[in-house]
SEFIRO-804085 format. One record per residue (C-alpha): residue number from 1; x, y, z. Coordinates in steps of 0.5 Angstrom, whole numbers, m for minus. Example, Ala and Ser with C-alpha at 12.3 -4.5 7.8 and 13.67 -1.06 7.14 Angstrom:
<sites>
@lotor=1&east=25&north=m9&up=16
@lotor=2&east=27&north=m2&up=14
</sites>
This chain:
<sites>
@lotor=1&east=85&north=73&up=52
@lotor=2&east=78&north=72&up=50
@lotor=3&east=72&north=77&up=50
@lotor=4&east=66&north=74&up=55
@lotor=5&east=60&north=73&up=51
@lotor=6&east=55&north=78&up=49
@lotor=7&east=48&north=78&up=51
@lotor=8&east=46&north=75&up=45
@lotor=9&east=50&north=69&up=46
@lotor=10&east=48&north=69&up=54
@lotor=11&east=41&north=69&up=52
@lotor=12&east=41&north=64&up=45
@lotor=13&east=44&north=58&up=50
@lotor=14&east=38&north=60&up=54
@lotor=15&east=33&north=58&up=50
@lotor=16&east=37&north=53&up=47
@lotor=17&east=37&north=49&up=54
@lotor=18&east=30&north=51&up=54
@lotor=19&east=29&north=47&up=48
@lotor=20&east=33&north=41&up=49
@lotor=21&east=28&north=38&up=53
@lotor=22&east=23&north=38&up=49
@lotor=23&east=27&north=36&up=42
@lotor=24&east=30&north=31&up=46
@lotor=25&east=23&north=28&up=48
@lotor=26&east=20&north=29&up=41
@lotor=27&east=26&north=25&up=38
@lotor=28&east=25&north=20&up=42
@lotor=29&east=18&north=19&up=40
@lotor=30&east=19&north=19&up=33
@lotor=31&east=24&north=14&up=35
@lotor=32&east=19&north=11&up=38
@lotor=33&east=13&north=11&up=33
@lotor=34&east=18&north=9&up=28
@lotor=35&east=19&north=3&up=32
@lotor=36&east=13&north=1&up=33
@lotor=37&east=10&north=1&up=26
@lotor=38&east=15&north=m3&up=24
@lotor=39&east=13&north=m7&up=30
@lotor=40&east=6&north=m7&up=27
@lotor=41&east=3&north=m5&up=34
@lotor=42&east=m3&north=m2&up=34
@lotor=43&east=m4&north=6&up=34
@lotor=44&east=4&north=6&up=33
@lotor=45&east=4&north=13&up=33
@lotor=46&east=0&north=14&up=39
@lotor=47&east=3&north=8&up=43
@lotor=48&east=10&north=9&up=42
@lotor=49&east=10&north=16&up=44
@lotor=50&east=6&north=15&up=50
@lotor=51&east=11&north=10&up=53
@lotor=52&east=17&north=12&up=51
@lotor=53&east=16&north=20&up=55
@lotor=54&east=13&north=16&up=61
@lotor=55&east=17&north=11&up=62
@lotor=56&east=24&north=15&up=60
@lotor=57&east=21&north=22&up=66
@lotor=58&east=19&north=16&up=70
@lotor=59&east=27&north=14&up=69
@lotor=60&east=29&north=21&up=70
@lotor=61&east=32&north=22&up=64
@lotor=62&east=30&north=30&up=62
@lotor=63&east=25&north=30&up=56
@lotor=64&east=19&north=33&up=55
@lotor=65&east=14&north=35&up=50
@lotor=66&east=13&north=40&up=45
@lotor=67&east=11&north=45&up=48
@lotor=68&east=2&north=46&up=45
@lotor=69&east=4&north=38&up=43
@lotor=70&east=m3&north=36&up=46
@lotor=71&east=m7&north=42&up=43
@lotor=72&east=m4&north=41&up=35
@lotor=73&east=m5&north=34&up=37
@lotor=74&east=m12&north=34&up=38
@lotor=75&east=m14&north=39&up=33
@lotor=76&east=m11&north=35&up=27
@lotor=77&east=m14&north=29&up=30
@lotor=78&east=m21&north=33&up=31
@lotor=79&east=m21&north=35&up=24
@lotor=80&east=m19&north=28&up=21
@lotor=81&east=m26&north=26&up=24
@lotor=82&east=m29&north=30&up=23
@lotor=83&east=m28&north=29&up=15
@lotor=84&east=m33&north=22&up=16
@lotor=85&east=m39&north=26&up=18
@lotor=86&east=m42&north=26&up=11
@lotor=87&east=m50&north=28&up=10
@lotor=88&east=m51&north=20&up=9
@lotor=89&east=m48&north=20&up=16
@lotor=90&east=m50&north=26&up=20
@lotor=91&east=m57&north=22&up=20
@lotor=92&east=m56&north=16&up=21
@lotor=93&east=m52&north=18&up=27
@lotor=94&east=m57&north=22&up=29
@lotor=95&east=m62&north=17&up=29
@lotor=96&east=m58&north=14&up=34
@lotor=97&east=m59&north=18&up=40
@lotor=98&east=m62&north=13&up=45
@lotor=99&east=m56&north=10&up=44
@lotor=100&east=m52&north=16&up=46
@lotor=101&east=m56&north=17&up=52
@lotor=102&east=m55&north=11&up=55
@lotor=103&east=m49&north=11&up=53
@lotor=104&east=m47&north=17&up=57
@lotor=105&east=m51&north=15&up=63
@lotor=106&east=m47&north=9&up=64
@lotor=107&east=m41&north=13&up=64
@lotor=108&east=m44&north=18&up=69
@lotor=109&east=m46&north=10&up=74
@lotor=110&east=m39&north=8&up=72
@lotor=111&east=m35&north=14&up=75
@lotor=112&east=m40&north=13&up=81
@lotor=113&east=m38&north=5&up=82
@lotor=114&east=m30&north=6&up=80
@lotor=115&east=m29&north=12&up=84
@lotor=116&east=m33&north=9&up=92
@lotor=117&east=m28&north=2&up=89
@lotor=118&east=m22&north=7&up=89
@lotor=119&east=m24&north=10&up=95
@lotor=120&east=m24&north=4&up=100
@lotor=121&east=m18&north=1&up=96
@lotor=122&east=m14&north=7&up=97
@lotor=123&east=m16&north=9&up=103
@lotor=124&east=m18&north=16&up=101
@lotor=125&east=m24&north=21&up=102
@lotor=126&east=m30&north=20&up=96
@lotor=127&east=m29&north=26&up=93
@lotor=128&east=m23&north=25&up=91
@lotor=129&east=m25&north=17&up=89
@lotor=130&east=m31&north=19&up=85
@lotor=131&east=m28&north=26&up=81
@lotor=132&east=m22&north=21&up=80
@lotor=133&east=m26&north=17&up=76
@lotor=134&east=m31&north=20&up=73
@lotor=135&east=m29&north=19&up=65
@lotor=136&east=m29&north=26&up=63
@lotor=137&east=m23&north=29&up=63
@lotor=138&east=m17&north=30&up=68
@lotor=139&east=m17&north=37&up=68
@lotor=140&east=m25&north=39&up=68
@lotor=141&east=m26&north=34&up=73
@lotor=142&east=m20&north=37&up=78
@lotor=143&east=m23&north=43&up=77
@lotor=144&east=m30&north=40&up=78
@lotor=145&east=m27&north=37&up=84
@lotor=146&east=m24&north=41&up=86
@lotor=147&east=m30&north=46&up=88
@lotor=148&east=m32&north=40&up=93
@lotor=149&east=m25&north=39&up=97
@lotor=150&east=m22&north=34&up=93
@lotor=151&east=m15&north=33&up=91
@lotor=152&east=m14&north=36&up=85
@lotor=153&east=m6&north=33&up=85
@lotor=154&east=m10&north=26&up=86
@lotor=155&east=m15&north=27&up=81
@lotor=156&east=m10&north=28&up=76
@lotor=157&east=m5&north=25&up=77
@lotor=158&east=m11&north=18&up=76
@lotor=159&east=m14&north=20&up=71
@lotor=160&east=m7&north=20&up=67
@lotor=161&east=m6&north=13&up=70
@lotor=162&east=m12&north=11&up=67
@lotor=163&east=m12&north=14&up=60
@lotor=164&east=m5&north=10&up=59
@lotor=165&east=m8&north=4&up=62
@lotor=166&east=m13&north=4&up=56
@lotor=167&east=m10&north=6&up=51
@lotor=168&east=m5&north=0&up=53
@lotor=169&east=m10&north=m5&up=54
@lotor=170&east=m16&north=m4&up=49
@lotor=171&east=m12&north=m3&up=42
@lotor=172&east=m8&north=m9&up=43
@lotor=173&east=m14&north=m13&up=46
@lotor=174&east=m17&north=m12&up=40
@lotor=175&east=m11&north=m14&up=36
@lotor=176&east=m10&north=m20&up=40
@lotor=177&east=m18&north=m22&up=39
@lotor=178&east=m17&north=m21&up=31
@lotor=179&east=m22&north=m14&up=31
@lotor=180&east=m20&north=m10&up=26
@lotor=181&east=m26&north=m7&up=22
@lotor=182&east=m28&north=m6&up=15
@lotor=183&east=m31&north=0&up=16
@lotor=184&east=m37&north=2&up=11
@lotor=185&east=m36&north=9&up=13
@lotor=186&east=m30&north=14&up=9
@lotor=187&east=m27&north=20&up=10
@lotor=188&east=m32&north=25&up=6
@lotor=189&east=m26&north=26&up=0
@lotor=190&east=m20&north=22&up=m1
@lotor=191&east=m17&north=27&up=m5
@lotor=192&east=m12&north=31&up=m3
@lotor=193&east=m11&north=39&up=m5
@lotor=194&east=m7&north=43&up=m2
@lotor=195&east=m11&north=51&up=m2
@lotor=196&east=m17&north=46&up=0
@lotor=197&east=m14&north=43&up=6
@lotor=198&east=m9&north=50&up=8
@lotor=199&east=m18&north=53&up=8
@lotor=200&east=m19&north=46&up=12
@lotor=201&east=m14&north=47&up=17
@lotor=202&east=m15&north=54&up=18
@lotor=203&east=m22&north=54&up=19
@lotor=204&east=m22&north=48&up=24
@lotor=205&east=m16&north=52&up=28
@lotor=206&east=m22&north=58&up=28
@lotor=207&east=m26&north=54&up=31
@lotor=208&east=m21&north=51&up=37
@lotor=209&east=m18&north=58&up=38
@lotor=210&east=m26&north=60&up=39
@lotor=211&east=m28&north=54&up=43
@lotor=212&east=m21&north=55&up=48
@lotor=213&east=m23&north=63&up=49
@lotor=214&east=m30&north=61&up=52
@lotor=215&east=m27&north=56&up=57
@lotor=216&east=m30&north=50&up=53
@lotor=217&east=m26&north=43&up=56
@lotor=218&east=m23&north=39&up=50
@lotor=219&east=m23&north=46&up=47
@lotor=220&east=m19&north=43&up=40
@lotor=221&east=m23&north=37&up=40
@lotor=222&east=m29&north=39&up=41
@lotor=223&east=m27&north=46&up=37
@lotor=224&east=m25&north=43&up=30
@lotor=225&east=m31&north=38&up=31
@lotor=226&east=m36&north=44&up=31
@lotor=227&east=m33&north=47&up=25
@lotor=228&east=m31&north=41&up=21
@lotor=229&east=m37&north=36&up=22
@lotor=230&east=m42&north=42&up=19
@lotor=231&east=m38&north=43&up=13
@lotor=232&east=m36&north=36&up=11
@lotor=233&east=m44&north=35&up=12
@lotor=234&east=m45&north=41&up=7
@lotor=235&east=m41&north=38&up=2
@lotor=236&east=m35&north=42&up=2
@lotor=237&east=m30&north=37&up=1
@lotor=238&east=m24&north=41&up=1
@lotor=239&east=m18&north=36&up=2
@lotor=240&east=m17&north=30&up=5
@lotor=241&east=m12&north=29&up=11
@lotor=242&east=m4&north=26&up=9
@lotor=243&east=m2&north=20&up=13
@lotor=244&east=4&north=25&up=15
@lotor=245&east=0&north=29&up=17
@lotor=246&east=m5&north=23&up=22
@lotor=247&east=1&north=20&up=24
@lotor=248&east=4&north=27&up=27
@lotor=249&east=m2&north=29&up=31
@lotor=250&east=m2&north=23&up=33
@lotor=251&east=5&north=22&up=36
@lotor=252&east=4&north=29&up=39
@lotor=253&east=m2&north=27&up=44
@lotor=254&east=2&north=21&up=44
@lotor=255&east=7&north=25&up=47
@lotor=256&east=3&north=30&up=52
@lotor=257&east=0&north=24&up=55
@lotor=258&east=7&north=21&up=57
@lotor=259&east=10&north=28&up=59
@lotor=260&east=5&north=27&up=65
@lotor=261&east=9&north=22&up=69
@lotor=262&east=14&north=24&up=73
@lotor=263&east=19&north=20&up=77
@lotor=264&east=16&north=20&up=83
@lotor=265&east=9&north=19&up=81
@lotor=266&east=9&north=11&up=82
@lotor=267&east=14&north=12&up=88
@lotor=268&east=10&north=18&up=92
@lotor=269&east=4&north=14&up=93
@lotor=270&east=4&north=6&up=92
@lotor=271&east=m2&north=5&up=96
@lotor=272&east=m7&north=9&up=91
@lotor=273&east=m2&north=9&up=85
@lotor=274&east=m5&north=0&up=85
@lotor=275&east=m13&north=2&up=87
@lotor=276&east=m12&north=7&up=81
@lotor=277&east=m9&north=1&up=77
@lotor=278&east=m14&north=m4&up=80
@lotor=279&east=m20&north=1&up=79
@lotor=280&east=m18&north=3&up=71
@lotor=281&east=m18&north=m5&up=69
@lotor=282&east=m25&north=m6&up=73
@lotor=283&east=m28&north=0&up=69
@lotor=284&east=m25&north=m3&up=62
@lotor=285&east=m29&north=m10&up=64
@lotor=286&east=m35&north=m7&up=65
@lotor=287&east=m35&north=m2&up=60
@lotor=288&east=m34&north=m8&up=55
@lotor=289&east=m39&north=m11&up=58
@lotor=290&east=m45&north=m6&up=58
@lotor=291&east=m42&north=m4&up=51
@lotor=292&east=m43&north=m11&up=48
@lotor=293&east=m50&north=m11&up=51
@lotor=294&east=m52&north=m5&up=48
@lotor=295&east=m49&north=m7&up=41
@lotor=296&east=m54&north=m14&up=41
@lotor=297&east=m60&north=m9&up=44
@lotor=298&east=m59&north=m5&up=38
@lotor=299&east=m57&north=m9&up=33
@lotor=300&east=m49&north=m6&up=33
@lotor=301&east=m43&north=m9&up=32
@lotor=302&east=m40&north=m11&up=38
@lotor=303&east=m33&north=m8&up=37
@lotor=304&east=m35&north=m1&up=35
@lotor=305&east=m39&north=0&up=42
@lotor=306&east=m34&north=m4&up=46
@lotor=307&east=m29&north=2&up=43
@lotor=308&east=m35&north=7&up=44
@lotor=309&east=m36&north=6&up=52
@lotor=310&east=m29&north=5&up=53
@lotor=311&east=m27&north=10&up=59
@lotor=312&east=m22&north=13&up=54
@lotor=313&east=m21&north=20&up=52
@lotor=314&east=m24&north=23&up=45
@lotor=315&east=m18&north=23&up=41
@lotor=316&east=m15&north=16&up=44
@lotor=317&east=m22&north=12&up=43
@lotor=318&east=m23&north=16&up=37
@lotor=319&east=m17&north=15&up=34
@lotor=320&east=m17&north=8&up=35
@lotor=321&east=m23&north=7&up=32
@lotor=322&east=m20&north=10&up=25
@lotor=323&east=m14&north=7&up=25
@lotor=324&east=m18&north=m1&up=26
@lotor=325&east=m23&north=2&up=22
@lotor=326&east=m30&north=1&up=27
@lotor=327&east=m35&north=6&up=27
@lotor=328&east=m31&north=13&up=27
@lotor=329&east=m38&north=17&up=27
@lotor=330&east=m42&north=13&up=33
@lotor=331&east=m36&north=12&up=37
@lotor=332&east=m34&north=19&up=36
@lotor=333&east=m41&north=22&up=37
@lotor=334&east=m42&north=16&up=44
@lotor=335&east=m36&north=20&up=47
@lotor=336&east=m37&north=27&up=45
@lotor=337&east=m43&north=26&up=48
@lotor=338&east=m41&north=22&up=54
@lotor=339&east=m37&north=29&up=56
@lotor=340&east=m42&north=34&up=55
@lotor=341&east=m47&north=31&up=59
@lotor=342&east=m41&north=29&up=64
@lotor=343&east=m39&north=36&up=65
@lotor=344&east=m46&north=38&up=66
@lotor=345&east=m48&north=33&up=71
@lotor=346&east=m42&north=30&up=76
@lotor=347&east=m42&north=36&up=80
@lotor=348&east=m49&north=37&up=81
@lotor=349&east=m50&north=30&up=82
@lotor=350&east=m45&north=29&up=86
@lotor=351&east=m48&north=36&up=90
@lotor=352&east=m54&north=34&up=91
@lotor=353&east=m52&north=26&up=94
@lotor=354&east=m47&north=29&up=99
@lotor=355&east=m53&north=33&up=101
@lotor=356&east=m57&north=28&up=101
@lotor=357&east=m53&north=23&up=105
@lotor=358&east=m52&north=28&up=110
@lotor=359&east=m59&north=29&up=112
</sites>
């Protein structure tokens, strides 16, 4: 007769079927990354990932990311920007800062116009249409809207929807029209040093660990910019990032966007679900639109401001930019500053308006 098992095997199958899910997702997206660059898609550690967990949850299967895959990711992405910010870059960026501007104020319009479109489309209250399609953020704006009686479920819910719609169509947009850059502007150090980047990475990660302990959204991108751009502009040129490296932070994000979806997401509200698709592409279109007007007004390259306006997250559109070489500081610079000046103005924008239609 066996002997029941002791506490110690009871509590190692329970972590063990913790676990499961998010070796499976993680095995899966590999799989899938691997897939894709074979296939020679564009950000094929990115796109794969994202799709394989959306579509293998949606189909119920029990995958999911790792867990902090997002937080790791936007770190690595961070800090792999931040190395582009050299002297030379730093001021010519900052020279740029009507661009900027115009930049986020186009974004704070667009949310306006996409979220009254979804509104009507999906027959829902405008606070939720409006703070659903402000691109700042899911998290920040369900907080926001939250504040102002909108349903936060809703607001993230297509914010997800929207983020992966971009994702899917802008790289492979560009791919189908031939945009692939030259970049003229190069990592701060090509070389690789293993004390150099161990100090890099560290640093970084003091600065996301800080910027998340203040509450700051999109702590560990905005975390690992804040400490590695001023470093690379300084010229400590520490170590470069290994491809390896790129490639695993980019299948990490890949992942948490995909693990967002549930399988009754598309399912439990047609209606919105298709207003969201519909609002998504529309916004795309205009964003494209208003970028490739800003760029000839500016004497810019197209791509680099289509990309730059896009109403993607930071680390998707940024690391879109890296991997087909367009522009890396300037989009990165537009789309940090599109979601601080978002975070400042949506909410009292939108206060003040309501307050204004009322009376």
């Amino acid at each position: 007769m066996t002997a029941p098992p002791g506490p110690a095997a009871g509590a190692a199958r329970r972590v063990i079927r913790a676990a499961a899910p998010s070796v499976a997702g993680l095995a899966a997206a590999i799989v899938a990354g691997y897939a894709c660059s074979l296939a020679r898609t564009p950000i094929p550690w990115m796109l794969g990932p994202l799709f394989a967990l959306a579509l293998l949850r949606i189909g119920g299967a029990p995958v999911d990311a790792p867990p902090g895959a997002r937080y790791v990711g936007q770190w690595i992405i961070g800090t792999s920007l931040a190395l582009y910010f050299t002297p030379a870059v730093v001021r010519e960026v900052a020279g740029l800062w009507p661009l900027l501007l115009s930049g986020a104020a186009f974004a704070v319009a667009l949310g306006y116009i996409a979220g009254l479109a979804l509104a009507r489309l999906a027959g829902i209250d405008r606070s939720t249409g409006i703070f659903a399609s402000v691109p700042g953020g899911a998290a920040e704006m369900a907080t926001l809207g939250e504040r102002h009686g909108a349903r936060t479920d809703r607001v993230a819910a297509a914010h997800s929807l929207r983020i992966l719609l971009v994702v899917a169509v802008v790289p492979f947009a560009f791919q189908a029209l031939g945009v692939h850059g030259s970049d003229v502007y190069t990592p701060a150090t090509g070389t690789y040093d293993a004390r150099g980047f161990a100090l890099l990475m560290a640093a970084t990660l003091a600065g996301c660990l800080g910027m998340q302990r203040f509450g700051t959204p999109n702590a560990f991108v905005l975390g690992s910019l804040a400490v590695g751009i001023p470093l690379t502009a300084a010229g400590a040129e520490l170590s470069s990032l290994p491809g390896v490296v790129s490639n695993a932070g980019q299948c990490l994000l890949g992942c948490a966007l995909g693990a967002r979806f549930r399988r009754d997401f598309l399912a439990g509200a047609p209606r919105f679900v298709a207003a969201v698709v519909a609002t998504s592409l529309l916004s795309i279109a205009l964003s494209a639109a208003f970028g490739a007007a800003l760029a000839r007004l500016a004497g810019q390259p197209v791509a680099t401001l289509v990309l730059g306006t896009a109403p993607g997250g930071i680390a998707e559109m940024c690391i879109t930019a890296k991997v087909l070489q367009l522009g890396v500081p300037l989009v990165t610079a537009l789309h940090v500053t599109r979601v601080v000046v978002l975070l400042l103005v949506t909410a009292p924008l939108f206060g003040m308006l309501k307050a204004r239609r009322r009376r």
